[in-house]
N, C-alpha and C positions, 0 to 999 in steps of 0.2 A: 511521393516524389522526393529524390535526395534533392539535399542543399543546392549542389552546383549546377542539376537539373532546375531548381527553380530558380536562381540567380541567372541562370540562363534564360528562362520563360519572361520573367521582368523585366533584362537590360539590366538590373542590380548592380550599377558601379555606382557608389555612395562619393559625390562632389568634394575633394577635400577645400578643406574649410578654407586654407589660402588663395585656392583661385575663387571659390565663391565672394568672398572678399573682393577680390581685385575688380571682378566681373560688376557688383554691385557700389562699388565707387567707381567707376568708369561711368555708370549712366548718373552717379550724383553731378560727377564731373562736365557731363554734358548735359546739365541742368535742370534734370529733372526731378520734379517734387510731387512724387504720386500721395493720394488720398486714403486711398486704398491699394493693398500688398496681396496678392494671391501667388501661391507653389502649388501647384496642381497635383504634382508628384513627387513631394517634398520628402520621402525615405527621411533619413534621421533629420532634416531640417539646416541643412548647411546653409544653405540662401534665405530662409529664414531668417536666422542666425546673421548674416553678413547684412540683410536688408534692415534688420532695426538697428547696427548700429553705423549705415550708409545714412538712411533717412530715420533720426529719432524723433520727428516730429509727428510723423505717421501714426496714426494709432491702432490702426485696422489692419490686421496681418492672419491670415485662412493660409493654412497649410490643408493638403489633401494625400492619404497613401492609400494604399490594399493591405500594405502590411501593419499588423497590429503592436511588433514588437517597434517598426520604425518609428512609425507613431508616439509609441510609449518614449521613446528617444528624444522624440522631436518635443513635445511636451515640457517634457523635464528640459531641454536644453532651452526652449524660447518659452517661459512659464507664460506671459503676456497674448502670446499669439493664440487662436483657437484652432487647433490640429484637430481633426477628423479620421479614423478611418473608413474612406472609400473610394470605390475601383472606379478609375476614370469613365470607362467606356460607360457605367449605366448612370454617370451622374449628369442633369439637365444644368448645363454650362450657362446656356442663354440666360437663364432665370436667376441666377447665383450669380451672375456678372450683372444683372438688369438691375440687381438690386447694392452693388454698392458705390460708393460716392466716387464721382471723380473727379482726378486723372488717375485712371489703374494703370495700377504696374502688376503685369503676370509675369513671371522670371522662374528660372527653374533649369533641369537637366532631364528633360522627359526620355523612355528607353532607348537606348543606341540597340537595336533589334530587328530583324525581321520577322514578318508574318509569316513567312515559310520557316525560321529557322524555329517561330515559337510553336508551329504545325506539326514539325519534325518531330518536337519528343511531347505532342499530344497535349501543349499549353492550352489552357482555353483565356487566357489576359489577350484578347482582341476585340480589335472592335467589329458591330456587324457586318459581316460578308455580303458587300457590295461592290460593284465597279466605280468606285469614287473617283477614279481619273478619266471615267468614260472611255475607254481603251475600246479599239477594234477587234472582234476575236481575233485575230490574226498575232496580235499584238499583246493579248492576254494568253495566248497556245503558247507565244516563244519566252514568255517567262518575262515580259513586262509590266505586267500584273503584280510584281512581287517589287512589296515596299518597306519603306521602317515604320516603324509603329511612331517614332516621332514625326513623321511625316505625317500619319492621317492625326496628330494630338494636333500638330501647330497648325494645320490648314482647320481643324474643329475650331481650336482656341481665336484665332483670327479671324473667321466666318461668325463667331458670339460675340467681338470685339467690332465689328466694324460699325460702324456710325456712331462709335463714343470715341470722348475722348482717352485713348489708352497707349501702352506701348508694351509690346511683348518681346520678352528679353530673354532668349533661351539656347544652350552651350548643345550641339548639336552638329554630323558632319556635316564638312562646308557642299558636299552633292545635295543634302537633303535641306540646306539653307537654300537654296538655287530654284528647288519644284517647288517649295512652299512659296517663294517668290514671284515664281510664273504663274504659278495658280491662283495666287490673289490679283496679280496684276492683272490675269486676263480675266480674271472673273468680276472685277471694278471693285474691289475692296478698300476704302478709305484709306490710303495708305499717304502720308506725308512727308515719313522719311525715312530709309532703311540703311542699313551698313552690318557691315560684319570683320569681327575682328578675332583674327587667329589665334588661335590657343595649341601647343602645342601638346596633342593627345596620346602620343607614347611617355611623355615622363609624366603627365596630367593621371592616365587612365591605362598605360599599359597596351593602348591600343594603337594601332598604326596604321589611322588613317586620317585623314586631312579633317579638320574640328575648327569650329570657331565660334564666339558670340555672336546672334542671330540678332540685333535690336529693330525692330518694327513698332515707327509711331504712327499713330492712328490720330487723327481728324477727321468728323465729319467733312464732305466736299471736296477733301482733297484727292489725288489723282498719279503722285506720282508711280515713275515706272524708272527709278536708277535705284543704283545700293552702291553704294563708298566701300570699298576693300581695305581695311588697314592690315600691317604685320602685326599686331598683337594688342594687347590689353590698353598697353600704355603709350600706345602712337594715337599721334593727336593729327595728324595728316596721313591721309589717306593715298595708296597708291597707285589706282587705278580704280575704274566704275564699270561693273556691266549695267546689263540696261533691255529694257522689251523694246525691243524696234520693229515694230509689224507685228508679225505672228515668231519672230525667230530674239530667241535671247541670244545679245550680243555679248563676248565675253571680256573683249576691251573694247570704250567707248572712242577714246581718241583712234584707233587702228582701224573701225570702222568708219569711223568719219572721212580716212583717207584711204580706205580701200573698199569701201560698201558700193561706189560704183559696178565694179566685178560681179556683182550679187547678180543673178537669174537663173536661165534652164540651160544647163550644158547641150549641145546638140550630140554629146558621144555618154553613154549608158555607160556609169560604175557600176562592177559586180562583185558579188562578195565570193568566196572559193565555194567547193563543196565539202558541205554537210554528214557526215556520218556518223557520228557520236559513237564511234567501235576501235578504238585506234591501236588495240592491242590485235587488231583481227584484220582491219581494212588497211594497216599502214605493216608496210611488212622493208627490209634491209636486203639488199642480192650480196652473195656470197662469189667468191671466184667465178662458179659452175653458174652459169647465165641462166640456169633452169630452176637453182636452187635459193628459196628465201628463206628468211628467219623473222615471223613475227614477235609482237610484244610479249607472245607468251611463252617464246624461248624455243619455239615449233622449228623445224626447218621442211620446206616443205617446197611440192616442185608444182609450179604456176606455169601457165602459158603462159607469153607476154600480150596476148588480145588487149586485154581489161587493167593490164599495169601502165600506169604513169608515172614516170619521177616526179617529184611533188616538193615542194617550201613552203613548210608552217611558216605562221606568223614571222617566230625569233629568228629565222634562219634567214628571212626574207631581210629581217632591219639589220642583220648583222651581214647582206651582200654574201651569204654562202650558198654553195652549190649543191644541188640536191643531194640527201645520202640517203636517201631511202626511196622508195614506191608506194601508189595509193589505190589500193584495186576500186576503182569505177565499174561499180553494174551496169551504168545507164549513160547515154549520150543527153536525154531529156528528161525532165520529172515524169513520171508515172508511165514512161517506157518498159516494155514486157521484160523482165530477165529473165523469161523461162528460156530464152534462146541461148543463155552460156554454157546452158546441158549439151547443146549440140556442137557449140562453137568452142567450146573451151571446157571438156569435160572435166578436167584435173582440179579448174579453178570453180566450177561447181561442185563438184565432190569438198573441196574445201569449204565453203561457201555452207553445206548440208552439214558439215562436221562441224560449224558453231553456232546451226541456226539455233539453238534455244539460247544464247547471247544475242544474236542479230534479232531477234523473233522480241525480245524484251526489250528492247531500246525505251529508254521511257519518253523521250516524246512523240507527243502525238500527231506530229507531221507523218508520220511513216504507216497512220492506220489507217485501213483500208485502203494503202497501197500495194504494187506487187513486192513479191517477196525479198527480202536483201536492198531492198531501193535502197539510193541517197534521195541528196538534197541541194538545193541551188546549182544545179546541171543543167547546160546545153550548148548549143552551140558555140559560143563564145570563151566555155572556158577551155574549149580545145583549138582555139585561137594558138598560131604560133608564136609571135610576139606579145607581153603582154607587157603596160606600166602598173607599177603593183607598190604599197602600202599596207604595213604591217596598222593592225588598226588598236593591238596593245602601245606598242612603244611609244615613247614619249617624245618624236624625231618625227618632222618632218620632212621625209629623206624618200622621193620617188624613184624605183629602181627599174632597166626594163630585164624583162625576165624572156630570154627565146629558148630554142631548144637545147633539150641534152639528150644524149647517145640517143639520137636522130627521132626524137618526142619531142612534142608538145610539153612540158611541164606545167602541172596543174597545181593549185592553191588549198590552205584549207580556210576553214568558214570565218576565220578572226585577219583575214588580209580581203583587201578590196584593189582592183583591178579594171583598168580599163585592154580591151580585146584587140589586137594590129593585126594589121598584114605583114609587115616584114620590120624589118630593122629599121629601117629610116624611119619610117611613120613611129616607129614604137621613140628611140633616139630624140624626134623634134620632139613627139609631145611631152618625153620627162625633163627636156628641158626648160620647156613651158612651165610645167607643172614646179620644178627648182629653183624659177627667179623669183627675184626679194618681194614684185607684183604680185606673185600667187603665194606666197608663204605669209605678205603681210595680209592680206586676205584670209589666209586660214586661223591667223595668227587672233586676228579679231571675233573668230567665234569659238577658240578650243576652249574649253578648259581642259587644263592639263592633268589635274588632281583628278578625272573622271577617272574611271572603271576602263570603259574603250575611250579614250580622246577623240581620235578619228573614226567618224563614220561614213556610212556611205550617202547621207541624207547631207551630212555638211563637203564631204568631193564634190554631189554632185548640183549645189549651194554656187558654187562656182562656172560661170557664162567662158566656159571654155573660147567663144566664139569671139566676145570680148577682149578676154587677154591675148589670143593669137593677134588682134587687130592692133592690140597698144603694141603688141611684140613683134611686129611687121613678119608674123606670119600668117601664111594662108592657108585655112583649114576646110574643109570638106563635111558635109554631116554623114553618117555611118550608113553602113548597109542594114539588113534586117534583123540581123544580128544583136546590133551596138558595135560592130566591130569599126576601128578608126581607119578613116578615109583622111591623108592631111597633104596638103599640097607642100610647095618648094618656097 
């Protein structure tokens, strides 16, 4: 395996030494005097190194690597400390934490990594292959299943930590600070008091995603369920809290306190676009000649219009533009027969037969042993002609209503979320429902914004539609069989 192959298999960004520093006077700062020192995955020993001279009173400092040269590093660099090499995942945590004095301090920069990405070029640094988040298939098929490797170290290191007295302090994205936090909390892990504080990870580490200090202290008994938000190292106030409230992490505490009324079951069904994962094949451009398109692969090629719909990706939706392309739909409903566009639309089946070993590979496995060329998240509703719709990348909460063009339906793709109208009015009231400062402080208390998707369809549909019509002295209606919106005057 080349270098950059394995620096990739491990997460291998080696902590510079100034933020380890910082990191580790920050929790001197906030008064803590551990007994014992643990780096689990201590590479050349940076936090090592910053924790004996944060706490010199300490005398017990265990560094841990896989690597033999880091080790040799870490060594030579903290001669005092007892560095190890070996590989997290086969080392018995419980029994090596049961046995030293406390208050421990575990602190560290465990891999910024995924299990798929260390899958990809055939790592085997994982831990065993299990559903540790308890996922539903459903939920493990569409690629939730895939985690960071600091993710399954800090919920290990915190599940061998709870009922002592300890505090684990580890530099980590701030998504992956958030499930380590949900997952102790709901799992009753002795936690007393948590916060996390920003680091910022492109001049840090080169990378460019949102990073923070993780600190979690542990007490026997105790229970809590907040974490303190600060902007960095060296803030000593904090600027907001999220927090487990029920079964749903809140992502500002004071926004829900005054908007968590809101919170229940919508009476109108969010839906997300459709599904095809082919977009150089399924998303094609109309040229002057109304018979003639041009897909991603440069093809110009002559479609019926049966199976074409003009369509707005996600960007084109947050940025209020007007369709400029088309989305051939095989199917009205999931696992509807296509073999009927051989008859109906010969031109666009003959198309269809010219990329099926592209369509035929699609690699999720929503599409097996379905009929041939299907999508995905199809039916009724998304050929709704009215629709209020949300881009679920962008970082805007901005409801748009989306109705026909050159006399279609306009259809969505799978990264925008939609509710289904009848006509203009109905679509018109409810984005303005959905635009006042009522529903935005409401969203506003559970986004976080630094996620991957911010908006989902589990947190639209979070919101008691029924509720805010009623603060908004409007009158609303519950849906047909569809989810399509019924809303009164």
């Amino acid at each position: 395996m080349s270098a950059k192959a394995r620096r990739a298999e491990f997460g291998d960004f080696q902590t510079p030494d100034a933020l380890a520093q910082s990191a580790c006077d920050l929790l001197s700062r906030v008064g803590l005097e551990p007994a014992s020192i643990v780096e689990p995955t201590c590479g050349t020993g940076a936090f090592l190194k910053a924790s004996r001279k944060a706490f010199p009173k300490c005398d017990t400092l265990l560094g841990y690597d896989v690597n033999p040269e880091h080790v040799r590093v870490a060594r030579s660099a903290v001669p005092r400390a007892l560095v190890r090499c070996e590989e997290f995942f086969a080392k018995d945590w419980e029994t090596t934490l049961d046995e030293l004095q406390e208050p421990i301090l575990v602190v560290g920069n465990p891999p910024w990594v995924t299990n798929s990405a260390v899958g990809a070029i055939s790592g085997t640094n994982l831990p065993v292959k299990s559903n540790f988040l308890g996922l539903s298939g459903f939920d493990a098929i569409t690629g939730k299943s895939n985690f960071d490797i600091s993710e399954w170290i800090l919920m290990c290191l915190l599940r061998c930590l709870s009922g002592r007295s300890a505090t684990l302090a580890m530099l980590c994205k701030t998504v992956v600070a958030r499930k380590v936090l949900l997952h102790a909390w709901k799992h009753h892990v002795g936690v007393a008091r948590t916060a996390v504080y920003k680091i910022d990870a492109l001049a840090q580490f080169g990378a460019a995603v949102d990073a923070c200090l993780l600190v979690c202290e542990l007490q026997p008994g105790t229970s809590s369920k907040e974490c303190e938000v600060h902007p960095s190292l060296e803030s000593c106030e904090s600027t907001s809290t999220f927090a487990l409230r029920g079964e749903r992490l809140v992502a500002d505490l004071a926004a829900h306190k005054a908007h968590g009324h809101l919170s229940g079951e919508s009476p109108l069904k969010w839906r997300s676009g459709i599904k095809h994962d082919c977009s150089r094949i399924m998303e094609l451009r109309p040229t002057e000649d109304r018979r003639l398109y041009v897909n991603g692969l440069g093809e110009t090629v002559e479609l019926e219009a049966d199976f074409l719909f003009p369509m707005l990706k996600s960007s084109e939706l947050a940025k209020g533009a007007t369709p400029s392309r088309y989305m051939l739909v095989t199917q009205q409903t999931v696992g509807e027969d296509t073999s009927v566009i051989a008859d109906r639309a010969p031109l666009t089946w003959q198309y269809l037969e010219s990329h099926a070993p592209t369509l035929d590979s699609r690699s999720s496995s929503i599409y097996r042993n379905r009929p041939r060329f299907s999508v995905f998240g199809v039916g009724g509703y998304s050929f709704a002609p009215w629709k209020v719709a949300i881009s679920g990348f962008y970082k805007q909460l901005d409801f748009r209503c989306v109705g026909p063009f050159d006399n279609k339906c306009v259809v969505l793709d799978d990264t925008a979320y939609f509710l289904a109208c009848q006509s203009e009015d109905e679509a018109q009231k409810i984005a303005v429902m959905l635009n006042s400062e009522k529903a935005k402080g409401f969203f506003n208390s559970f986004v976080f914004w630094d996620a991957k998707r911010p908006i989902t369809a589990g947190l639209l549909s979070s919101l008691d539609l029924g509720c805010l019509a009623r603060q908004l002295g409007v009158a609303a209606f519950p849906q047909d069989g569809e989810g399509v919106a019924r809303i009164g005057s």
